[in-house]
C-alpha positions in Angstrom: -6.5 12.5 79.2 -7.6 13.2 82.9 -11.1 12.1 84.5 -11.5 15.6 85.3 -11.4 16.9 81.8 -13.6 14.0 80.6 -16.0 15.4 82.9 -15.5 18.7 82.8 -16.4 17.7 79.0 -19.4 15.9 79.4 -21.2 18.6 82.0 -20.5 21.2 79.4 -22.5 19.0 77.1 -24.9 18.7 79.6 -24.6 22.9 80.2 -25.7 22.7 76.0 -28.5 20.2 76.0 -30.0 22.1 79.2 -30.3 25.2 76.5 -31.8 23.7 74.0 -34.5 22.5 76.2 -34.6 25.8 77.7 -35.0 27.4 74.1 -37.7 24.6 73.2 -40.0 25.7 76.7 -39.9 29.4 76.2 -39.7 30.5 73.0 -42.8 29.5 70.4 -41.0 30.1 67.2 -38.3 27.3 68.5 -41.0 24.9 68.3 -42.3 25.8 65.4 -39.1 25.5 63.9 -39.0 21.5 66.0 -42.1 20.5 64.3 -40.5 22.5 60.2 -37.4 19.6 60.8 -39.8 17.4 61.2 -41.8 18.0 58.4 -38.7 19.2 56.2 -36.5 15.5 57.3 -39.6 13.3 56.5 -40.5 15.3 53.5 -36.3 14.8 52.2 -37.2 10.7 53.1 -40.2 10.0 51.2 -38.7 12.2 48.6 -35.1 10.7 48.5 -33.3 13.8 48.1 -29.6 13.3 47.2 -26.8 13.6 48.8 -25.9 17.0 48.1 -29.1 17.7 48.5 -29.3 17.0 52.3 -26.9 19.0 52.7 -28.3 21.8 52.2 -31.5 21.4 53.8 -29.2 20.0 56.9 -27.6 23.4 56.6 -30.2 25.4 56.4 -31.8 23.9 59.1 -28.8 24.1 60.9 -28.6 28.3 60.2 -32.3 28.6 61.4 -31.6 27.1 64.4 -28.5 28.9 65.2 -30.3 32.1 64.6 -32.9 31.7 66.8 -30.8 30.1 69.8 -28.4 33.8 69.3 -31.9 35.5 68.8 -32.7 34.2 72.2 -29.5 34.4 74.1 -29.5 37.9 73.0 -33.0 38.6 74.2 -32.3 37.0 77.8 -29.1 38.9 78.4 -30.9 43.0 76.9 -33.5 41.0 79.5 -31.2 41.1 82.5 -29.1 44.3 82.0 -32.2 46.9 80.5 -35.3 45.3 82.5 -36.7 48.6 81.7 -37.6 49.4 78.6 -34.6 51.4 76.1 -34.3 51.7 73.3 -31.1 50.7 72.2 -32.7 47.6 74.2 -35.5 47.4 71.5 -32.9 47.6 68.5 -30.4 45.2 70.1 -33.5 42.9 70.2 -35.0 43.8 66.6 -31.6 42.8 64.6 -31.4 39.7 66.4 -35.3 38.5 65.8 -33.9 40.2 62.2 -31.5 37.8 61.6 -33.5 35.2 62.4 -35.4 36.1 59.7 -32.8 35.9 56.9 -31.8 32.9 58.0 -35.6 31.7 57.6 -35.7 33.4 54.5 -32.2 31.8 53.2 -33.6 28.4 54.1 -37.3 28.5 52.3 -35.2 29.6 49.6 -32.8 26.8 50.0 -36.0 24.6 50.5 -37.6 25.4 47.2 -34.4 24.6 45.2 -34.5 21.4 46.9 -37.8 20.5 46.5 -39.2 22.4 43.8 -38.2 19.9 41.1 -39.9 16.9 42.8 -42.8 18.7 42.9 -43.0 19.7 39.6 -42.7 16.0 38.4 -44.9 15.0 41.0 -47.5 17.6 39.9 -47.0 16.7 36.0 -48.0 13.3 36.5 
């Protein structure tokens, strides 16, 4: 393997980390969905969910998180070629925040499969 594909590896990583930080600054639902890991990972700790178990919440986290960095490329680029407002613009922009929300959807869904039954035992106690 060359230096120069090494590199040319690690500044596209660099290209990737730059976007998520850029999708973190400017778009609120991003960071509500930072501080929903958060909350989602600790609550899968204290919990000890299995396994199998983690993966699915990792991969409905995962999904979310696609979503919305797609949702926002998408939004950037209608941005930059239909500054103006059209509306194949608008619809290009409404499927996209749209599947972000099945994705949300998929995941609470996910979520309460997951952690349903530990809080049923915790609330029979």
């Amino acid at each position: 393997m060359s230096n120069s594909y090494l590199s040319a590896r690690l500044r596209s990583f660099g290209h990737a980390f730059r976007g998520l930080k850029l999708l973190l600054q400017t778009q609120h639902n991003a960071r509500i969905h930072a501080v929903a890991t958060v909350l989602i990972v600790a609550a899968g700790a204290v919990l000890r969910i299995t396994p199998a178990e983690w993966a699915l919440i990792v991969l409905a986290i995962v999904c979310v998180w696609v979503a919305e960095a797609l949702n926002t490329s998408i939004e950037f680029l209608v941005d930059l070629v239909s500054p103006e407002h059209h509306p194949l613009a608008g619809k290009a922009k409404d499927v996209a925040a749209g599947a972000v929300l099945v994705a949300a959807i998929g995941s609470a869904i996910i979520g309460g499969f997951v952690f349903g039954p530990y809080v049923l035992r915790m609330l029979e106690r």
